[in-house]
N, C-alpha and C positions, 0 to 999 in steps of 0.2 A: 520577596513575593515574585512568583514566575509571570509575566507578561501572553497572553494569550498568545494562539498560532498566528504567524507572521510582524510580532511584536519582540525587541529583543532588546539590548541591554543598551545601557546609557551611550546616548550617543559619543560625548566626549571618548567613553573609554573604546568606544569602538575604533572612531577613528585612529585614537593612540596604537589600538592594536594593530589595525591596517597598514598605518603609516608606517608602524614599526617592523612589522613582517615583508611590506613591501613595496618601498620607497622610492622604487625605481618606477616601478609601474604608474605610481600614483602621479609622480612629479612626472611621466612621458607623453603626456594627456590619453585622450581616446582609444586611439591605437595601442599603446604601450597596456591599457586596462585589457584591452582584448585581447591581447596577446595572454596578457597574465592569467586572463579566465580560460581561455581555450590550453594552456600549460596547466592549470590547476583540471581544469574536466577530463586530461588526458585517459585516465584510467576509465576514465566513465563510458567517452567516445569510443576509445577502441573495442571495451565489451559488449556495447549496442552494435560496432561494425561486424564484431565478431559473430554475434548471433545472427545477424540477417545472411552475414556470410554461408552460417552452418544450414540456416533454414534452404536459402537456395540450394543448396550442395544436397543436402535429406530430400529434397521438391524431385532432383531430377532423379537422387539413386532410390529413389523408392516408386517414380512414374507417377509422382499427384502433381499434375506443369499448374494446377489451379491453387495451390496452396495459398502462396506469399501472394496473391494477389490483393489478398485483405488489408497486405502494409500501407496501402494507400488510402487504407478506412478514413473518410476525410473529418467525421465528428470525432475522433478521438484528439484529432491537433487541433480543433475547432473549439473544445470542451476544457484541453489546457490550456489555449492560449487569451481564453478568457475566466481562468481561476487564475492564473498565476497574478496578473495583477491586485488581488482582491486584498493581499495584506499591508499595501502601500499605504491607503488611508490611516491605519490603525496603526503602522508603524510612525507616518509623518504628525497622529495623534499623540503619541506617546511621545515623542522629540519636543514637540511645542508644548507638554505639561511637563516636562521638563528644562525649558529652558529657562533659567531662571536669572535674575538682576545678585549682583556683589552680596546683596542684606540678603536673599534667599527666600525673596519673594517671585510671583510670577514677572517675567519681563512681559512686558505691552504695549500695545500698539505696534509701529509700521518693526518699531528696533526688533523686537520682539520675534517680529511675522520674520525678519529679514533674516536674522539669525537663524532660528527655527529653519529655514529652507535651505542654510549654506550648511547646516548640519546634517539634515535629512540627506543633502548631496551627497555632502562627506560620506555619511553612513550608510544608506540604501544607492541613492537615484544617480549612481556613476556608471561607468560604462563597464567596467569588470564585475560590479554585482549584477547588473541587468542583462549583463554576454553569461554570467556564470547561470541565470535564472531559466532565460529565454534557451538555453541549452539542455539543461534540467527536464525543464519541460517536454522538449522535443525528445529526447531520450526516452522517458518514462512514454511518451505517445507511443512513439515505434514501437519497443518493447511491449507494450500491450494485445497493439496491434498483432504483434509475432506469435506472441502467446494464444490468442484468443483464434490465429488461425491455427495451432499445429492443437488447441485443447479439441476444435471443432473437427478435427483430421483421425484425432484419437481412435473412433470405433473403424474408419479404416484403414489404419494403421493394425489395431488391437482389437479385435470384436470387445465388449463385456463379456470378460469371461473370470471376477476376480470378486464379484457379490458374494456370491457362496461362502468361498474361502475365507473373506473377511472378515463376516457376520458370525459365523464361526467362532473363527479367533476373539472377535469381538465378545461374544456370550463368554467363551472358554475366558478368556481374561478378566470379567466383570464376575467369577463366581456361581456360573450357572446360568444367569440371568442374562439376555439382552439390557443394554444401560437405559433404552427407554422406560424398561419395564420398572427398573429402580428408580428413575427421576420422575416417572407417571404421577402416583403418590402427591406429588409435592408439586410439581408443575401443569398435571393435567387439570387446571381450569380453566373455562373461557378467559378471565382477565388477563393473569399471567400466559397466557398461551396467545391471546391478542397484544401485550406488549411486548412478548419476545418477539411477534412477526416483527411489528413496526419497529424493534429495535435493530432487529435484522437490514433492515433497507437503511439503516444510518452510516451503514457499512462504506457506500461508494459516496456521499458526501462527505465522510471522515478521509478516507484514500486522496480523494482533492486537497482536502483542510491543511493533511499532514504535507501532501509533496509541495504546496503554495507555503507554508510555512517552510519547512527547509530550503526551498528556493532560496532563498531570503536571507537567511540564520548567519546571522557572522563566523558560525563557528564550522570553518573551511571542512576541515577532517572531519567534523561526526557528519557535514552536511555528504562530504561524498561517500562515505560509509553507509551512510541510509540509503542512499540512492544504488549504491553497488548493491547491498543486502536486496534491496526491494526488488530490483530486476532477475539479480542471481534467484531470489523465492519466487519469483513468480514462472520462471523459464526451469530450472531445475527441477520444483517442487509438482512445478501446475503444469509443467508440459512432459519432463523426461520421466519424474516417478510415474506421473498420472497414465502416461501411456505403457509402461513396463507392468502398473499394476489395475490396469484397465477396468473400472467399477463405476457402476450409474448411480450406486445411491441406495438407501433404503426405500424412498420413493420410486423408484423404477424396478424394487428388486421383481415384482412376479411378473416385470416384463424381459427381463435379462435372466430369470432363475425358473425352470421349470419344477412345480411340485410346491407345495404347502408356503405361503408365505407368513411369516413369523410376524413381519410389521403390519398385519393389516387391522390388527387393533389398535396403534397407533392412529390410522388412518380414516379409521371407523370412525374415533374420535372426532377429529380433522374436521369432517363431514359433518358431524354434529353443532362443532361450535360453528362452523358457516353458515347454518341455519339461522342465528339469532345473531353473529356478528359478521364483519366486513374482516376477512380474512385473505391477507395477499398470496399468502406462501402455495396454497392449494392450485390459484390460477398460475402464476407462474410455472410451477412446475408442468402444469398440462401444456400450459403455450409451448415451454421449451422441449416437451417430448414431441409434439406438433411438429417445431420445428426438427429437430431430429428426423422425422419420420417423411418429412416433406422434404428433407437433403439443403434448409434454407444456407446461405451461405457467408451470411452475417457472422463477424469474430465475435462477439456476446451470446453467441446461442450455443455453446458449445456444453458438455455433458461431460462431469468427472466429479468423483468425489473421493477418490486417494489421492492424495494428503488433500485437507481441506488449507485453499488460498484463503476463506474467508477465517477460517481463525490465524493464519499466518501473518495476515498484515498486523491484527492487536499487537500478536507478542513481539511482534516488530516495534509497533511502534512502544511495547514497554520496554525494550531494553533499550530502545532510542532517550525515553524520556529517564530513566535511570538512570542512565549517564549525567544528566542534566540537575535533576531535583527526585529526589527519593516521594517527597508531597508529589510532585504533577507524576510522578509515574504510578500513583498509588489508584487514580481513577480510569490508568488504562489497562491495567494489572485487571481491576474488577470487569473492566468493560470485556476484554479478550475471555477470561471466565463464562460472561453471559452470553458471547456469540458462541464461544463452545455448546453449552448448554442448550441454546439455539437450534444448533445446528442440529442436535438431537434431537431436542423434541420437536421443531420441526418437520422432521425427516429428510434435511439432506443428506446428514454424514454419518456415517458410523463414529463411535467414541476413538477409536482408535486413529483415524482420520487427524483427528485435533493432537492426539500425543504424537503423531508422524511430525505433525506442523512444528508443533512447541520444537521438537528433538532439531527439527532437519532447520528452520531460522536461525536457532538458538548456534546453530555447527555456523550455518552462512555468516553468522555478524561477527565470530570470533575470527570463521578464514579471512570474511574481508578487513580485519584490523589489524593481522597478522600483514598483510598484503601492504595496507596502508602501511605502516610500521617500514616495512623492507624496501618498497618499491619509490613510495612516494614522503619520507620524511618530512621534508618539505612543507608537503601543504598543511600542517598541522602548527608552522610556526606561526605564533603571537596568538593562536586560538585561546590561551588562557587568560588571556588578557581581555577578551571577547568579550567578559561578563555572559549573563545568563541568556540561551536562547532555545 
């Protein structure tokens, strides 16, 4: 049975694998852990320097000196640096129903508690998991950061010039039919059309859930592989495609698309079930054209929908949980489906959008295991020994 996010394998076998991969570190006390975290992060650190590096370098040869100013968005490192703790409890839960007496019962009392906390050290609360964590974290912040100023820089860099074209391709590919028009049918009713909102907004507390969980994970290589995949999708996908193929959306198409708008019966809709329910997706989108339109300078208000990030983190996170358990990746498989679906009926993204995503993850988790493999061998020793995480 797989243990929830930030919950992972038996601690015994953890430490064994620890110890075993890396015995030097363990027996050098604190320092000698930092050292090992900051040589295991190497790959991670140098692609977040790498990127800020590049953004600065695009800031001056393209004349935006205001870009990178957003890297010091200060809620983004305020927001990890209070998720990342959150699976400690539930990991030092799982250690203490675990720890058990010779007969294989629960051990109790002070012996109990005492044990249970030299294991939890062992396993989570040393100075190489909490330097590999607290690194983690601050990684994924920057990169966000980065991301969300060059997505917000997009229309001047690239006007919207890529709706048309898409929507296009989008119908030509679905058969004649725009794909809302297929999926209308079956998902245009208020319920299903108010649980896909709300399920849409599970999006940015799942992205916390996942990167607080892999913080954590004993298991060295998939955990830096996730984190290389997550930044490379987020920077490649959400900032270099998205500007080469510069598009607002179906929601913004008759404001980016002069002449006949195709989705406005989508919208029509929209409109209608806001009348009798509380529907977030419609506000949003007008706030964020607001912003747009008023030039705000906040990295979250930014406007893109080729490739969609938001179905790119699901199948992220299913080839993440694939690797681990065929069961626990079975309800990210379905969850990544319904933000697709989402995204459509919605109106943020074209269908094409989502197969961009799937195609262009699916290439980043393979480069980055290829990479791991060649570069870093290494950090992938005693992971199998890790047990389940």
């Amino acid at each position: 049975m797989n243990p929830p996010p930030g919950v992972e394998a038996a601690p015994a076998e953890e430490a064994t694998a620890s110890s075993a991969a890396r015995p030097a570190a363990l027996a050098g006390g604190p320092l000698a852990g930092l050292g090992a975290a900051l040589l295991e992060q190497r790959l991670l650190i140098g692609l977040v320097a790498a990127i800020v590096a590049i953004g600065y370098a695009m800031q001056a040869a393209l004349g935006l000196p205001d870009v990178m100013r957003n890297l010091r968005f200060a809620p983004s490192y305020w927001f990890f640096a209070n998720v990342l703790p959150l699976p400690l409890p539930f990991a030092l839960l799982l250690v203490r129903l675990r720890t058990r007496a010779p007969d294989g019962t629960l051990l109790v009392g002070r012996a109990g508690w005492a044990l249970t906390w030299r294991r939890f050290r062992a396993s989570y609360f040393n100075t190489e998991r909490a330097t590999a964590a607290i690194l983690a974290g601050l990684c994924i912040a920057v990169s966000i950061n980065a991301f969300g100023a060059w997505k917000l820089s997009i229309p001047r860099v690239h006007p919207f010039d890529w709706d048309a074209r898409i929507a296009a391709f989008d119908k030509a590919l679905h058969f004649g039919r725009y794909p809302y028009q297929w999926l209308q049918p079956i998902l245009g009713h208020p319920g299903i059309t108010v649980a896909l909102d709300i399920t849409y907004y599970t999006w940015l507390p799942l992205v916390a859930a996942m990167c607080a969980w892999q913080a954590w994970t004993p298991r060295r290589e998939l955990r830096l592989r996730f984190f290389l995949t997550f930044i490379l999708s987020w920077v490649l996908l959400g900032d270099v495609l998205a500007t080469i193929f510069s598009s607002a959306g179906p929601c913004y198409y008759d404001r980016v698309v002069a002449g006949p708008n195709p989705f406005a019966p989508l919208f029509a809709y929209h409109a209608e079930v806001l009348k009798l329910h509380l529907l977030g997706t419609p506000l949003v989108q007008q706030a964020l054209w607001e912003h747009y339109t008023h030039h705000t300078t906040g990295p979250y208000t930014g406007i893109s929908a080729f490739p969609s990030i938001h179905v790119s983190m699901p199948v992220l996170y299913s080839l993440l949980t694939w690797r681990i358990s065929r069961k626990l990746a079975i309800p990210f498989i379905a969850y990544a489906v319904v933000i697709w679906l989402g995204s459509i009926h919605l109106g943020w993204h074209y269908a094409v959008d989502g197969y961009v995503s799937l195609m262009g993850v699916s290439a980043i988790w393979w480069f980055t295991g290829v990479v791991l493999r060649r570069f870093a061998p290494d950090i992938g020793a005693g992971d199998s020994a890790a047990g389940s995480a």
